[in-house]
MARKE-166057 format. One line per 4 residues: number of its first residue (from 1); their letters; for each residue x, y, z of C-alpha. Coordinates in Angstrom, 2 decimals, decimal comma. Each point is the difference from the previous one (the first is absolute). Layout:
NUM) A) X/Y/Z  ...
! end
This chain:
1) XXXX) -115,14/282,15/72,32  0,04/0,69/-3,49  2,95/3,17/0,02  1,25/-2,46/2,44
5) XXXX) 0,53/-2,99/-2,19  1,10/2,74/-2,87  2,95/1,46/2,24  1,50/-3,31/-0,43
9) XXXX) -0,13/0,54/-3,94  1,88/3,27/0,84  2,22/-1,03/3,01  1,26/-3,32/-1,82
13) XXXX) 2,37/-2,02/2,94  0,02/1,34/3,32  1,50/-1,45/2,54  -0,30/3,10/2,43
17) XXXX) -3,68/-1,28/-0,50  0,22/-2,76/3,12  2,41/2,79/1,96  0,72/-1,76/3,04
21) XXXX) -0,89/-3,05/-0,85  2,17/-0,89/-3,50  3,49/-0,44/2,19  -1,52/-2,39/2,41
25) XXXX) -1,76/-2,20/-2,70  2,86/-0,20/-2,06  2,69/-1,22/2,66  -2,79/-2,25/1,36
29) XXXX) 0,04/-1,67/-3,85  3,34/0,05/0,21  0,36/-1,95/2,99  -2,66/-2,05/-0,67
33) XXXX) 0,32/-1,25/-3,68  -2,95/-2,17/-0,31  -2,29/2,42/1,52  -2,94/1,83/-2,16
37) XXXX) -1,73/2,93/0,35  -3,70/0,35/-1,53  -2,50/3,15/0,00  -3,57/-1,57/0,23
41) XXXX) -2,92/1,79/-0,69  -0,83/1,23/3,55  0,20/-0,67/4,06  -0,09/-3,19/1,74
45) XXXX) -2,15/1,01/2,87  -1,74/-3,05/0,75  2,14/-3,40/0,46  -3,13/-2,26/0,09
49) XXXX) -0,49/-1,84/-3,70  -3,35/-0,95/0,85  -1,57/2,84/2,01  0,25/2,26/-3,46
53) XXXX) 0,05/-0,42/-3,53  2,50/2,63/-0,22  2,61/-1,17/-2,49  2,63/1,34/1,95
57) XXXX) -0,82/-2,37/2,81  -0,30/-2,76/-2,57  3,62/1,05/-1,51  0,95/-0,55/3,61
61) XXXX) -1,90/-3,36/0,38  1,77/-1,63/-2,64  3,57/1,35/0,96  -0,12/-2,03/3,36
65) XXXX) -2,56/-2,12/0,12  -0,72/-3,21/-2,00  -3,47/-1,63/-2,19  -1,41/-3,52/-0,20
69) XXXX) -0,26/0,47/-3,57  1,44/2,68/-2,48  -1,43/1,11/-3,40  2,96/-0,43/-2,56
73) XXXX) 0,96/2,14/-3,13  -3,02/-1,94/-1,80  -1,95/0,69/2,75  -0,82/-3,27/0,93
77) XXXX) 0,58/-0,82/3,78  2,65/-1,83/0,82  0,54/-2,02/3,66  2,55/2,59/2,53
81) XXXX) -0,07/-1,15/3,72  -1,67/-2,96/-1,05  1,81/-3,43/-1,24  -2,84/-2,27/-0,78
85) XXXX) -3,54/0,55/-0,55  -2,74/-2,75/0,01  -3,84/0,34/-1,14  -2,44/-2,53/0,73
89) XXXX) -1,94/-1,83/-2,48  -3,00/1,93/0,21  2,01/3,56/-0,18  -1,18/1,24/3,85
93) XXXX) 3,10/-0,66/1,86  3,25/1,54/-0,82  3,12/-1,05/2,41  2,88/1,92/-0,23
97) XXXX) 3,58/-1,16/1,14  2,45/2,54/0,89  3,42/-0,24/-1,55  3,21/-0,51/2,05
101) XXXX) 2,08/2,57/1,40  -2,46/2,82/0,80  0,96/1,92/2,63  -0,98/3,60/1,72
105) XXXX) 2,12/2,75/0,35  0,50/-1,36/3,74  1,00/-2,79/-0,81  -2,90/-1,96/0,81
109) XXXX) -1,62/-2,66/-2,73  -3,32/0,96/-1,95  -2,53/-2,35/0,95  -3,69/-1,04/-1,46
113) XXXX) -1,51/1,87/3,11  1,59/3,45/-1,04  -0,98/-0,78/-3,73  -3,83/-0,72/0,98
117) XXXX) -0,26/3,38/2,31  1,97/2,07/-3,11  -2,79/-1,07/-2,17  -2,83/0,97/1,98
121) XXXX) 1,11/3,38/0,70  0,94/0,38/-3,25  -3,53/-1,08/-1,37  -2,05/2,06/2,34
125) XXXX) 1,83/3,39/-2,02  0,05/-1,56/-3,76  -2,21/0,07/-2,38  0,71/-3,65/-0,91
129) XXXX) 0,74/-0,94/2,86  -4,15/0,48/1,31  -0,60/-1,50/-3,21  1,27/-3,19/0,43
133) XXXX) -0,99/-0,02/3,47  -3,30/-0,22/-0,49  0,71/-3,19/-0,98  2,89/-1,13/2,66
137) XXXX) -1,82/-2,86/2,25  3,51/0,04/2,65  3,86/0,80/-0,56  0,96/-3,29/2,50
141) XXXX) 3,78/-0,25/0,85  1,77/-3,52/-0,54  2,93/0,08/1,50  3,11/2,23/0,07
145) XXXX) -0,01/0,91/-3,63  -2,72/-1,53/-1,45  -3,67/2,20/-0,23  -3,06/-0,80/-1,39
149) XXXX) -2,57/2,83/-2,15  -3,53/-2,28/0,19  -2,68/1,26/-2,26  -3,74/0,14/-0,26
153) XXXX) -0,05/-0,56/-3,46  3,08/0,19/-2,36  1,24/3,39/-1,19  2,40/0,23/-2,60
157) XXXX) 1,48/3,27/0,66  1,39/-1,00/3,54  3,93/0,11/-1,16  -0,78/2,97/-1,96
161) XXXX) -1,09/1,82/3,19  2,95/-1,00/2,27  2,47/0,76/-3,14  -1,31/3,36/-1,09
165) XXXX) 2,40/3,09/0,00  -2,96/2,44/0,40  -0,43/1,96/3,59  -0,12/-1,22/2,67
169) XXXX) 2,45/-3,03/-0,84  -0,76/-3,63/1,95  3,80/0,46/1,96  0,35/-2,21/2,89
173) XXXX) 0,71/1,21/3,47  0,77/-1,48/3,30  -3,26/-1,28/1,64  0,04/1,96/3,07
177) XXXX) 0,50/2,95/-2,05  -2,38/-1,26/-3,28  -2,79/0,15/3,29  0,05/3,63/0,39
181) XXXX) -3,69/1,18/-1,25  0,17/0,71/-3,88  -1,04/3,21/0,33  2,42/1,31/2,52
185) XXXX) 3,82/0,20/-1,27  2,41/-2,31/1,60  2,59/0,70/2,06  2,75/-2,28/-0,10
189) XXXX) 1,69/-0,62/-3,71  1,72/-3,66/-0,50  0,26/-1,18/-3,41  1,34/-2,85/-1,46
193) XXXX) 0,50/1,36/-3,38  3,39/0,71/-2,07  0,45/3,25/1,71  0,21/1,12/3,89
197) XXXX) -1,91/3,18/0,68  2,59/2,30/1,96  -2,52/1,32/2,04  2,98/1,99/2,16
201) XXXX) 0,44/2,26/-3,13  -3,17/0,84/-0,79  -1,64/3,72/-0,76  -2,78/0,64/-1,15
205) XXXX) -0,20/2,78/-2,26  4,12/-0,69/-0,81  1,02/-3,75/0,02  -0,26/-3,07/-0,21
209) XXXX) 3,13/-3,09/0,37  -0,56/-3,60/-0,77  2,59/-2,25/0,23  0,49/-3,74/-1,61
213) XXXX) -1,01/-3,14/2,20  2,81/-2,41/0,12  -2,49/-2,42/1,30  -2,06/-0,19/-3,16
217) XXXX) 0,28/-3,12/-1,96  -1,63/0,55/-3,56  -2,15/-1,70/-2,22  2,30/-1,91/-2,63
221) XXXX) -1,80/1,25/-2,91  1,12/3,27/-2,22  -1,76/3,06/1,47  -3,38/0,93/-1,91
225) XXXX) -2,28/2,80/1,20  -0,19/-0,60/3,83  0,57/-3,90/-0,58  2,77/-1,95/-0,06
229) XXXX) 3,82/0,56/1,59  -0,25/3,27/1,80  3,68/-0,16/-0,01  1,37/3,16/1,58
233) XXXX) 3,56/1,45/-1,31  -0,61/3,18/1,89  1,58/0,63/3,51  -2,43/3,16/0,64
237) XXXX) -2,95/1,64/-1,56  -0,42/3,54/0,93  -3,63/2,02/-0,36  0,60/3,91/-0,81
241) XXXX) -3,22/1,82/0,40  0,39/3,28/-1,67  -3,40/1,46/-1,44  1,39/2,54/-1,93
245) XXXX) 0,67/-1,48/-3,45  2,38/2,43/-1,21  2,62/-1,47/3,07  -0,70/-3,08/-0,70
249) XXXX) 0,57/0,08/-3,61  3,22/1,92/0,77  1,08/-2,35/1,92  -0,42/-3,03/-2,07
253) XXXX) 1,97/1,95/-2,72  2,83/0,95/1,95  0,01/-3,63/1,72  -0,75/0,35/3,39
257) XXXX) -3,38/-2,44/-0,49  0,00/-2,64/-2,12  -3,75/-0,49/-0,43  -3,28/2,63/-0,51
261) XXXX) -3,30/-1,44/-0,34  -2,25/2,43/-1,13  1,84/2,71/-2,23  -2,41/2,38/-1,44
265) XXXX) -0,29/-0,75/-3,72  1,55/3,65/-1,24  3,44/-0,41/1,39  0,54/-4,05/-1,18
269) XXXX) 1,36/2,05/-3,21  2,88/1,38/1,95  0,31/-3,35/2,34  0,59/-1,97/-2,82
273) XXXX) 2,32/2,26/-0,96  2,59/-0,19/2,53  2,36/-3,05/-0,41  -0,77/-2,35/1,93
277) XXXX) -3,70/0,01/0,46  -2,81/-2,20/-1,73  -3,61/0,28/0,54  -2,35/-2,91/-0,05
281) XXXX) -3,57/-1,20/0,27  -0,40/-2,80/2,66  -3,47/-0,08/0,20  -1,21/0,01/-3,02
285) XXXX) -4,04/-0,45/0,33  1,22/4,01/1,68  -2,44/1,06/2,66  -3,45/1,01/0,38
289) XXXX) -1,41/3,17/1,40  -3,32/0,68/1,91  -1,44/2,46/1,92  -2,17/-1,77/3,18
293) XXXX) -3,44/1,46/0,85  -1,20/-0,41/3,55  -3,52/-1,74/-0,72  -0,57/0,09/3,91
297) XXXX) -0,66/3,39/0,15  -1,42/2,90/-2,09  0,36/1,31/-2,71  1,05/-3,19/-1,38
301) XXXX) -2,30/-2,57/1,41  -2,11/1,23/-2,54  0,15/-1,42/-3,61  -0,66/3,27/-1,83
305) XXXX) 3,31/1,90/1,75  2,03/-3,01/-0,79  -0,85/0,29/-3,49  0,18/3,64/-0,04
309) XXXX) 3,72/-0,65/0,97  0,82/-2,67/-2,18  -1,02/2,34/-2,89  2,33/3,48/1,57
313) XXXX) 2,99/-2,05/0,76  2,13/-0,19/-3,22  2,26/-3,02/-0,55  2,19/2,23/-3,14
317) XXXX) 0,26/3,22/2,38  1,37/-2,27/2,75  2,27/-2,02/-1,91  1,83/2,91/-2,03
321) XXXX) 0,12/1,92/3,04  1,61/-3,18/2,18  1,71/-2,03/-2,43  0,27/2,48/-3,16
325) XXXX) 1,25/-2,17/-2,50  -2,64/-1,78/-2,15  2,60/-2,09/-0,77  -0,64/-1,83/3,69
329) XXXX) -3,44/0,28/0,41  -3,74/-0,19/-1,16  -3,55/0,29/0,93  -1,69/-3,12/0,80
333) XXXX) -3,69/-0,92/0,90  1,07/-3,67/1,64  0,08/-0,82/3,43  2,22/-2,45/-0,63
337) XXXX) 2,64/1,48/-2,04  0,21/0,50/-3,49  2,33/-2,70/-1,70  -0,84/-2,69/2,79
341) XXXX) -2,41/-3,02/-0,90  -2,30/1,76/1,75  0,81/3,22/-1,54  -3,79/0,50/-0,98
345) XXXX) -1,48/3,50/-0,37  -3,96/-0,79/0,33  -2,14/2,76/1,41  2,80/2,82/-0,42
349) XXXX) -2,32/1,83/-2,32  -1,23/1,13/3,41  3,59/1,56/0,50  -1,21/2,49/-3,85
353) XXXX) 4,33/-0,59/-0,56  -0,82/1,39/-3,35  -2,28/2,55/0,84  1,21/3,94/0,08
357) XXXX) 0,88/1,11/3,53  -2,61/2,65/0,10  -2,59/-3,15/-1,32  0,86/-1,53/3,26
361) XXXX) 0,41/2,64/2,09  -3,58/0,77/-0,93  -1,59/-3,38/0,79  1,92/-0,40/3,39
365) XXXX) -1,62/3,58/1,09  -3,39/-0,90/-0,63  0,87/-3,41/1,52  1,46/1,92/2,82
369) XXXX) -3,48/1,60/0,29  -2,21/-2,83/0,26  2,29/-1,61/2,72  -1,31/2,86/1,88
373) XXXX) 3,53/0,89/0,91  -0,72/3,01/2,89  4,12/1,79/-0,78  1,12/-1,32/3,28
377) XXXX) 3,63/-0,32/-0,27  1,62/-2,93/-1,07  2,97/-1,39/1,31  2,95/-1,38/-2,72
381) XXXX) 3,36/-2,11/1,87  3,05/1,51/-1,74  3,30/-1,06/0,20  2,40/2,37/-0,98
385) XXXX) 3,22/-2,18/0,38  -0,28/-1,92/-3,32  -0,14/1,70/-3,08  -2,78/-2,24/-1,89
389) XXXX) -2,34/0,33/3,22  0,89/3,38/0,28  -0,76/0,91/-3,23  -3,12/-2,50/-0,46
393) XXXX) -1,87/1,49/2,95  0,48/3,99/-1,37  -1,44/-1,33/-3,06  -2,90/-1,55/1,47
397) XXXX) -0,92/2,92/2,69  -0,15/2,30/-3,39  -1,98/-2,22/-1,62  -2,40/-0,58/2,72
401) XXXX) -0,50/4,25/0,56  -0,43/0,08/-3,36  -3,30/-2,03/0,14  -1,26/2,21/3,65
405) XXXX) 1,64/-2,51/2,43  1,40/1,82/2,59  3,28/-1,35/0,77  1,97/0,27/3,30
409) XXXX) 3,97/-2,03/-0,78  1,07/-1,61/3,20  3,93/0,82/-0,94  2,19/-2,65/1,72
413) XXXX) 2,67/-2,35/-0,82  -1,06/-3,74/-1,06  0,31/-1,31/3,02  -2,78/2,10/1,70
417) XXXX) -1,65/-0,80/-2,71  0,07/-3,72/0,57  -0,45/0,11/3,39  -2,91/2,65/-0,20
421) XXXX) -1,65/-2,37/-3,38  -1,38/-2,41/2,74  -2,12/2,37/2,03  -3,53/-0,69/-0,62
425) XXXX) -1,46/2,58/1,96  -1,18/3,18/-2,12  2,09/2,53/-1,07  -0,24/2,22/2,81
429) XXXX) 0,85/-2,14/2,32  3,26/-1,18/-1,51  -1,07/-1,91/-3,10  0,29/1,45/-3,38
433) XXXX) -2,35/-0,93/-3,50  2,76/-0,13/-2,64  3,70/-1,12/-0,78  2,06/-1,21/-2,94
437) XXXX) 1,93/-3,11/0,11  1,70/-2,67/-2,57  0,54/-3,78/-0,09  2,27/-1,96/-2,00
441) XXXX) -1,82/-0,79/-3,64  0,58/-3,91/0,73  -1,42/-0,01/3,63  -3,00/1,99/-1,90
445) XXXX) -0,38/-2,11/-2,75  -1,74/-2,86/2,36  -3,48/0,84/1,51  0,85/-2,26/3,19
449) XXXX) 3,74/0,61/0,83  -0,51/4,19/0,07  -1,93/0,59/2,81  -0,81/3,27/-1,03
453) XXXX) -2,39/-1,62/-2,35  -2,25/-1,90/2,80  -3,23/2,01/0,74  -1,07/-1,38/3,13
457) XXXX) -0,95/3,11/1,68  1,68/1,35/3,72  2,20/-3,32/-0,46  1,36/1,09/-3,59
461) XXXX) 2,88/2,19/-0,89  0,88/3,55/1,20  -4,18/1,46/-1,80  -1,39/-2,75/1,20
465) XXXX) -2,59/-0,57/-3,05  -2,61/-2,58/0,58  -1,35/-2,23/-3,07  -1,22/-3,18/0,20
469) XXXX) -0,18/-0,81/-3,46  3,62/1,05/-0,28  0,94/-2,55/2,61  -1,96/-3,15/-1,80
473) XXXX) 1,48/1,44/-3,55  3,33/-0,18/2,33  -0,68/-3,51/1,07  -1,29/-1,23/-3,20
477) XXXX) 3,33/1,19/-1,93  2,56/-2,18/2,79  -2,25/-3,06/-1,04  0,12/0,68/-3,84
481) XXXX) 1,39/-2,98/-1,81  2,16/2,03/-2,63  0,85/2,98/-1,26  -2,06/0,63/-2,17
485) XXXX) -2,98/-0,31/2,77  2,02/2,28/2,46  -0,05/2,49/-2,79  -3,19/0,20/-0,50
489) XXXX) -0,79/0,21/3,73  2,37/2,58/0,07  -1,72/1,79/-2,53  -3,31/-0,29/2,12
493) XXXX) 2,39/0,93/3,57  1,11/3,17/-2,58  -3,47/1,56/-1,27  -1,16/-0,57/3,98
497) XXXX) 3,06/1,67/1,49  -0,51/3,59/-2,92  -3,85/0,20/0,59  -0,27/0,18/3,93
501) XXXX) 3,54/1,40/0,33  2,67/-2,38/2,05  2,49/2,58/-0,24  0,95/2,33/-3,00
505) XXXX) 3,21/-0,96/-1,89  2,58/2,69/-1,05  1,82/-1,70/-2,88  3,31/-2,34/-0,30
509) XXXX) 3,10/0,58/-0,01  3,34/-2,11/-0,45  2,69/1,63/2,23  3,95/-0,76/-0,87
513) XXXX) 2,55/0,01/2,84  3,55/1,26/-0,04  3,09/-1,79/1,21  3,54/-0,25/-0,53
517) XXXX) 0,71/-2,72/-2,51  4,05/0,30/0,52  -0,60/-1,03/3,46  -3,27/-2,62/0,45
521) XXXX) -1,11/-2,42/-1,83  -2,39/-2,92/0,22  -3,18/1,93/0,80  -2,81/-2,07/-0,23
525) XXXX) -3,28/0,84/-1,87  -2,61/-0,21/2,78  -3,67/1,98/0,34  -0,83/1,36/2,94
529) XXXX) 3,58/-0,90/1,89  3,48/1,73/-0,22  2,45/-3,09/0,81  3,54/-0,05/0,82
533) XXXX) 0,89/-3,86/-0,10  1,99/-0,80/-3,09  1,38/3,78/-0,14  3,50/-0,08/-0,52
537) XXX) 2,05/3,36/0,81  3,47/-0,26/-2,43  0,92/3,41/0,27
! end
């Protein structure tokens, strides 16, 4: 990737770079004035919101369907679908009151009963979700629009949860499709959000078309993070999925896209360089890397491996070789993301950050030792299609052989990768014991609403650790009455998560994207989600 990204340097504008394709895109803008095109950071292969935490699917999710709640710029949630909201005296019953004009992309009106069967598929996949319904007594439906959330005993984070931008996002669905088992990907795809998936023009691997919903009637409120009037001043929204970031960045400087996520860091210089094209932070908490241990299966369901690993895998070797810059990122012992309230860095002495390689290196060997690690190969998920996890998982296979582990990379693109991730069974029989993922630094800055964080054994996240007193630390922090308590539960969750090793963090990074500021403008600031409501194409 890296001579890659460096031809660009070289090369400057090339259209001949999207040969075939430049012509077509252009007279398609032409005709189609208030169109956009946007280069995200990979493939939508899987349409179902809920069924992954893929952020690609969640992009998707919040292009055509809708929320109860959204979190706003302040990120304080904020009512969506919902008009009115009533809580009882005693703080156990929540009833919720849809707001008029909802409508699906058939035509037909959202009702409670879709709302109710949305949430509990939704909760049986999120991390919050199972949190707070633990303590859900019955979801009973009123009447048309009107649906009830009864508690056992009153839980302040219940907005929060249904609000959240984090994977998987609460989106309502029809009922009849919002019944399809949670862990098997739906079928049928009927929003009622600002956009209408145009599932005739979809390819995956190439493309993919949304177009505006003339049916949608807006909040009347400004737009603020996912909140407020999604008001849409775009006739089409058009997905290019080009992997190769030397064509995309080509083709964002010779205008033939109008949007690229994910840049890599050493060619913003020349990006920002061409008229035309600003670069901007929208997240700016950045994201979170970690590489996931299978605890299920060996080597890693023992203790002393883990740690062995957490001491070979370097957070400064992955970062300079994924990101580069320093400028963008740093090495962080939190689980919860350095510069968040929770931000705390407890226990990551285990993590010897300021120890010499060769210091560590030692330690994780004779770790590696006592672990009683027999050299049976070990199996690492790598996606080659995006640079970061591309470049993360090289990083960590070296670092891992450099300790004795004997490393086998499973080389796919991401979306094997998430669809393999789920397989329990052992390695050789289709599972795997390593891969690299990252999550949005706001969705990781909570230890409820990231359900990577949940330690609850085969029912956990893709590594399925098991802790118990993870979970009460968990339970203890949603109940907290202030910050200051949360933060020092946090700092308890923190030391707990480093010493029997959750998962090993690789460092943060903020990541600017790239878009044509003489043509958009009104791109909202929102973690975790790309929107396209209050966009307005002028050029």
């Amino acid at each position: 990737m890296t001579s890659t990204r460096r031809s660009v340097l070289k090369a400057g504008v090339s259209a001949a770079a999207l040969a075939g394709v430049a012509a077509p895109m252009v007279a398609r803008a032409q005709q189609r004035p208030r169109q956009v095109r946007m280069v995200p950071h990979g493939d939508l292969n899987v349409l179902d919101p809920i069924w992954t935490t893929q952020n690609m699917a969640a992009y998707h999710g919040a292009m055509m369907y809708d929320t109860l709640f959204g979190i706003d710029a302040n990120f304080n949630p904020q009512p969506q679908m919902v008009g009115k909201t009533d809580i009882s005296a005693d703080r156990k019953t929540y009833t919720f009151e849809l707001r008029p004009g909802l409508k699906w992309h058939d035509g037909t009106p959202v009702t409670a009963r879709d709302c109710v069967a949305s949430i509990r598929r939704w909760q049986a996949k999120d991390g919050a979700g199972q949190h707070l319904f633990e303590r859900v007594a019955d979801t009973p439906v009123v009447d048309e629009k009107t649906f009830r959330i009864v508690l056992k005993e009153p839980y302040g984070l219940l907005i929060d949860a249904l609000a959240k931008t984090s994977t998987p996002l609460c989106v309502m669905m029809k009922a009849e499709i919002a019944a399809t088992d949670p862990n098997t990907q739906i079928t049928r795809h009927i929003g009622s959000g600002p956009f209408k998936f145009v599932e005739s023009e979809y390819r995956p691997g190439s493309r993919v078309v949304y177009e505006r919903n003339p049916d949608y009637v807006p909040r009347s409120e400004p737009a603020s993070g996912i909140a407020g009037g999604k008001r849409v001043m775009l006739d089409r929204v058009i997905w290019d999925i080009i992997p190769d970031a030397q064509t995309a960045a080509s083709a964002l400087m010779a205008g033939e896209v109008d949007f690229f996520e994910l840049p890599p860091i050493d060619i913003l210089p020349t990006l920002t360089a061409t008229p035309g094209i600003k670069t901007e932070v929208f997240s700016k908490l950045g994201n979170v890397g970690q590489v996931r241990l299978n605890h299920l299966h060996p080597p890693f369901n023992n203790l002393a491996a883990r740690k062995a690993a957490q001491l070979a895998i370097s957070q400064e070797d992955i970062q300079r070789a994924a990101i580069g810059n320093p400028q963008y990122y740093q090495t962080c012992g939190s689980h919860f993301a350095c510069g968040s309230a929770m931000g705390v860095e407890d226990g990551s002495e285990a993590l010897m950050l300021k120890a010499s390689m060769a210091e560590r290196q030692a330690k994780a060997r004779e770790l590696l030792k006592q672990s009683g690690y027999d050299g049976k190969p070990i199996v690492l998920l790598h996606a080659t299609n995006i640079h970061i996890m591309n470049q993360t998982m090289l990083v960590v296979a070296q670092n891992l052989r450099q300790v004795g582990f004997n490393v086998q990379l499973a080389s796919t693109d991401w979306g094997a990768v998430v669809t393999r991730r789920s397989n329990q069974n052992p390695p050789e029989q289709g599972g795997w014991n390593v891969f690299y993922t990252y999550s949005g630094g706001n969705a990781t800055s909570s230890p409820i609403s990231l359900f990577a964080h949940a330690a609850i054994g085969r029912k956990a996240w893709f590594g399925w650790p098991e802790n118990a007193d993870i979970e009460k630390m968990r339970t203890e922090w949603a109940y907290a009455p202030n910050l200051d308590a949360r933060k020092g539960v946090a700092r308890r969750i923190n030391k707990t998560m480093m010493d029997y090793v959750h998962d090993i963090k690789t460092g943060q990074w903020v990541q600017p994207a790239a878009y044509r500021a003489d043509r958009i403008r009104g791109l909202l600031t929102v973690p975790e989600v790309i929107p396209w409501w209050n966009v307005e194409r002028y050029a």
